[in-house]
C-alpha positions as CSV (number, residue, x, y, z in Angstrom):
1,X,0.0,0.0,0.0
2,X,3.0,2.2,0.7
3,X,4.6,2.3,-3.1
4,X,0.9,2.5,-4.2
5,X,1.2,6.3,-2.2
6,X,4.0,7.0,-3.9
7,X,3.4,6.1,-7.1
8,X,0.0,8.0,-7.0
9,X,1.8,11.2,-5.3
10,X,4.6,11.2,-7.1
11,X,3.5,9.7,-10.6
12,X,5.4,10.9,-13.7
13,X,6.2,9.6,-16.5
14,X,8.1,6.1,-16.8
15,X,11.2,5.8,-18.7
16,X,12.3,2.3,-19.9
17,X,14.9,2.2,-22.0
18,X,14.5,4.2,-24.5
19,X,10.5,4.3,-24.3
20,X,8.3,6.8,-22.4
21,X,4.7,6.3,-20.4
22,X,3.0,9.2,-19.6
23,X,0.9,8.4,-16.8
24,X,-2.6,10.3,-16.3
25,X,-3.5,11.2,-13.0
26,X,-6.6,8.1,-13.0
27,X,-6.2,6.0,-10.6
28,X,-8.4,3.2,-8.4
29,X,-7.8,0.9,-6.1
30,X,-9.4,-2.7,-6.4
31,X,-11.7,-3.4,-3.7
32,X,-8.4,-5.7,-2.4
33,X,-6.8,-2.3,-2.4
34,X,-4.9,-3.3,-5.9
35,X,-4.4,-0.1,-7.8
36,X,-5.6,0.1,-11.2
37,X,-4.8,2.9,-13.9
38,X,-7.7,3.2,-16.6
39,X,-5.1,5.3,-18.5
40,X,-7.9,8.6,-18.6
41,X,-8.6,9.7,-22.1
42,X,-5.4,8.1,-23.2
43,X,-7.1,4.2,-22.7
44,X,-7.9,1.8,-25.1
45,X,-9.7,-1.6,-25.0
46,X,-7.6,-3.3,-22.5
47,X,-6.8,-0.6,-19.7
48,X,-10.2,1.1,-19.9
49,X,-12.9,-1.0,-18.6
50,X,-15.4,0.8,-20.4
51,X,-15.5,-0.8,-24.0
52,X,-16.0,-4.3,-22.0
53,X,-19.0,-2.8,-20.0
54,X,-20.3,-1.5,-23.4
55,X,-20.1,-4.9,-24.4
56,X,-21.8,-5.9,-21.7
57,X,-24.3,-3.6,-21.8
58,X,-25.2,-4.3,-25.4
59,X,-25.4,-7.6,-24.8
60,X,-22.5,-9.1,-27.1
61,X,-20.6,-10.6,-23.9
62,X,-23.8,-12.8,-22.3
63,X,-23.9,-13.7,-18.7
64,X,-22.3,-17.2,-19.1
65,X,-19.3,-15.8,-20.6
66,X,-18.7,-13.5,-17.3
67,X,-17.1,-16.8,-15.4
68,X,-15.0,-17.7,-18.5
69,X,-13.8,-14.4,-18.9
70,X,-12.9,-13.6,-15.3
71,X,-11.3,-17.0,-15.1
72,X,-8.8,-16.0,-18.5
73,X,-7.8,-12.8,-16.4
74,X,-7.7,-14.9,-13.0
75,X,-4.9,-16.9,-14.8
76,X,-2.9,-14.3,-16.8
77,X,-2.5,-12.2,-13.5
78,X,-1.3,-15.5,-11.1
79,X,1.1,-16.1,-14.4
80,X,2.8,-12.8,-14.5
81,X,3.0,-12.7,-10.6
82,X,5.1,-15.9,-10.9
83,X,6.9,-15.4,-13.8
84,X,7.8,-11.9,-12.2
85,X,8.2,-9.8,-15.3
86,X,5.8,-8.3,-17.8
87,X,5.8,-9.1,-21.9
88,X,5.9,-5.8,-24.6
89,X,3.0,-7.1,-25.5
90,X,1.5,-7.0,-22.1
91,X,2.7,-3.2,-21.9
92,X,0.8,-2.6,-25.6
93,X,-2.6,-4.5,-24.5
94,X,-2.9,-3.3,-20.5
95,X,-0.9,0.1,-20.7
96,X,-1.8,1.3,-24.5
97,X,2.1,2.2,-24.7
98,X,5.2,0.9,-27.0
99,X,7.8,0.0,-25.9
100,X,10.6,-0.8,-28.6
101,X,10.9,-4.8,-28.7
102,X,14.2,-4.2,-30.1
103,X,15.3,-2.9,-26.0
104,X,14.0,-5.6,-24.4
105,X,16.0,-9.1,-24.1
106,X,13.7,-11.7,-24.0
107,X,10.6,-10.2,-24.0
108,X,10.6,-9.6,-20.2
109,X,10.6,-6.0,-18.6
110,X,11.1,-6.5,-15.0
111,X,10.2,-2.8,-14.1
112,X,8.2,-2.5,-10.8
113,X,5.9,0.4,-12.0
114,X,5.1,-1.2,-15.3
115,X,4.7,-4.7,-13.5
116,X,1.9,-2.9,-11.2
117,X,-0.1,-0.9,-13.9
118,X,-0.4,-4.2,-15.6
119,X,-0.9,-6.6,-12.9
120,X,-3.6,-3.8,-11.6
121,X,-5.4,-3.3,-15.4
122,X,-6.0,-7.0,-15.2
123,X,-6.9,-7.6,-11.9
124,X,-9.6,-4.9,-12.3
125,X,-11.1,-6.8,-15.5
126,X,-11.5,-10.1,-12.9
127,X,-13.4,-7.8,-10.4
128,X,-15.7,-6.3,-13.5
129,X,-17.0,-9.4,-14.2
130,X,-17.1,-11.2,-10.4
131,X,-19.6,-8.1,-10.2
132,X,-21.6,-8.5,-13.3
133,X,-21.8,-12.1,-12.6
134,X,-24.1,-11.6,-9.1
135,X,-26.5,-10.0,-11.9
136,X,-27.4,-14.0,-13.2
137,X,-29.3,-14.1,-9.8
138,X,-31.4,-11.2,-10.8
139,X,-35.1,-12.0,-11.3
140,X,-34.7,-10.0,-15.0
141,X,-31.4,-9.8,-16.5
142,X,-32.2,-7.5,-19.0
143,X,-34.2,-5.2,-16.9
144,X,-32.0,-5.4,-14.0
145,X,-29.0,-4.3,-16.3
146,X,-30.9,-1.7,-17.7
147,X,-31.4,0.0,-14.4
148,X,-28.1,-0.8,-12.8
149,X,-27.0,1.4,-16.1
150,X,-29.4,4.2,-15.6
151,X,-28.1,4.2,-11.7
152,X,-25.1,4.8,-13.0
153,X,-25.9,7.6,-15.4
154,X,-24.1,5.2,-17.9
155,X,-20.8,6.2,-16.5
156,X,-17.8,4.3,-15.8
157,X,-16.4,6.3,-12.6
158,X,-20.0,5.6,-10.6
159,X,-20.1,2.3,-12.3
160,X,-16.6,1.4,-10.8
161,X,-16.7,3.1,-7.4
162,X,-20.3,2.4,-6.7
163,X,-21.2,-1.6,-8.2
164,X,-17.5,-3.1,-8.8
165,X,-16.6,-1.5,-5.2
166,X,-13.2,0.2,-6.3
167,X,-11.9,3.4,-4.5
168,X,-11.9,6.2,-6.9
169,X,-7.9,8.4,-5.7
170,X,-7.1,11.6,-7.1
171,X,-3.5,13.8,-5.8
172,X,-3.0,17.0,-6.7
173,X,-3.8,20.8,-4.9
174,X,-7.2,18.9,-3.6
175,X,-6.4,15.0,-3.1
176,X,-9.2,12.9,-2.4
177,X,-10.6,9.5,-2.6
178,X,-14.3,8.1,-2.9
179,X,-15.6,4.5,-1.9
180,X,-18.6,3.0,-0.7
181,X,-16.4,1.0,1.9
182,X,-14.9,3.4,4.6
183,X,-13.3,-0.1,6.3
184,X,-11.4,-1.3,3.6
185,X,-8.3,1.2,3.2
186,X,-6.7,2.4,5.9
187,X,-8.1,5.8,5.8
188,X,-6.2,7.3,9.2
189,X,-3.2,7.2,6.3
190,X,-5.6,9.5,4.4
191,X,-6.5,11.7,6.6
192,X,-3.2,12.1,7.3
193,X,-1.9,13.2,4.1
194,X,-5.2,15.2,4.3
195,X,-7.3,13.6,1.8
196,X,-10.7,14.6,1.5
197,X,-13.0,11.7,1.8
198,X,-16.4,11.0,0.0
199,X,-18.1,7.7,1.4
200,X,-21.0,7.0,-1.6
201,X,-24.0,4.0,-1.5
202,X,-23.0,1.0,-3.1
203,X,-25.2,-0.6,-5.8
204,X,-25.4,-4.4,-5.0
205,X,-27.6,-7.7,-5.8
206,X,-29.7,-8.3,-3.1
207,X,-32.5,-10.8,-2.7
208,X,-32.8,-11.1,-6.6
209,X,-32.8,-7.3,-7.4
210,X,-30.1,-4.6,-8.1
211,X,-30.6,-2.4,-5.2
212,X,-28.8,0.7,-3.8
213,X,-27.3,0.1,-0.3
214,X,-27.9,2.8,1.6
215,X,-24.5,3.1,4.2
216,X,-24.7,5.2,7.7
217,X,-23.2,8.4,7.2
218,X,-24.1,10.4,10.1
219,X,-20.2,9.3,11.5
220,X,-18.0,11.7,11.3
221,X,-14.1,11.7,9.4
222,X,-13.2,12.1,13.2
223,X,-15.6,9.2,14.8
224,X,-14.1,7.1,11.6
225,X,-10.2,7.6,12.5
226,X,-10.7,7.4,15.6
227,X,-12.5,3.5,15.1
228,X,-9.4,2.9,13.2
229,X,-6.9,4.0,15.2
């Protein structure tokens, strides 16, 4: 969790080699605390979630796929952790960046950063569709994802703070960081790098419908460190 601070505080762009990332200031941690990059503007099919939720959404990835899918990005993540190095090709698909192949021996770039970007791009794609898969116990599928979406407002921030339970983190003048679980993170580490905090409902299956969860927010930041502490 501590590189994670300093890679969000102190991101800039990654040199390997000869190659350069610029990294936009979009960042999210898993709800395992993993942190995940969507890349901003600059993301593509593989490190923004949102062409696989359109796909989703217009039905051309069906609900038994979700499993299958999760269980392809389940394997590639346990696979790079082992192997302990990240592919150019991994960098293109996850990162949308090149890095010259000619640079690299082997194929393998054993750079810490890079390794985490990736490692975090995929491990958000396994908790996209662990999420989408609870809706197969809705009573209506196709209603159910038709009002999950209009929960949303059809956008991919609420969508991934508010159903797939990441932490939304933004540094800069006025750093804060949203979730809809304020016992997850570590938040007196927050406060103390004074974060400001926004604590949102969660949208969740429960008992067969896609409900929004309402969460007790008459605590106060104080009343929360201090249960924390």
């Amino acid at each position: 969790m501590y590189d994670y601070y300093d890679i969000i505080e102190n991101h800039k762009p990654i040199t390997y080699k000869d190659s350069v990332l610029e990294i936009p200031n979009a960042w999210y941690l898993t709800k395992d605390g993993t942190l995940y990059n969507s890349m901003g503007m600059e993301g593509h099919e593989q490190s923004a979630l949102i062409y696989e939720v359109n796909d989703i959404a217009w039905k051309q990835i069906p609900p038994s796929a979700f499993m299958e899918y999760k269980s392809k990005y389940h394997d590639l993540y346990y696979s790079i952790k082992e192997n302990g190095y990240v592919t150019f090709e991994q960098c293109l698909q996850y990162l949308n960046t090149y890095i010259d192949s000619k640079l690299i021996s082997n194929d393998q770039i054993n750079h810490n950063v890079l390794m985490t970007l990736v490692l975090g791009s995929i491990k958000a794609h396994m908790d996209l569709y662990d999420a989408f898969n609870k809706l197969k116990d809705v009573n209506n599928y196709d209603e159910s994802l038709k009002y999950l979406m209009e929960l949303v407002r059809n956008q991919i921030d609420d969508l991934l703070v508010r159903f797939i339970h990441m932490s939304k983190v933004k540094h800069g003048d006025v750093s804060f960081i949203c979730t809809t679980n304020p016992n997850t993170y570590p938040f007196r580490e927050y406060i103390d790098r004074n974060y400001m905090i926004d604590v949102v409902d969660p949208i969740d299956v429960d008992n067969g419908e896609v409900k929004v969860l309402s969460l007790n927010k008459d605590r106060s930041i104080t009343e929360l460190y201090r249960s924390i502490r």
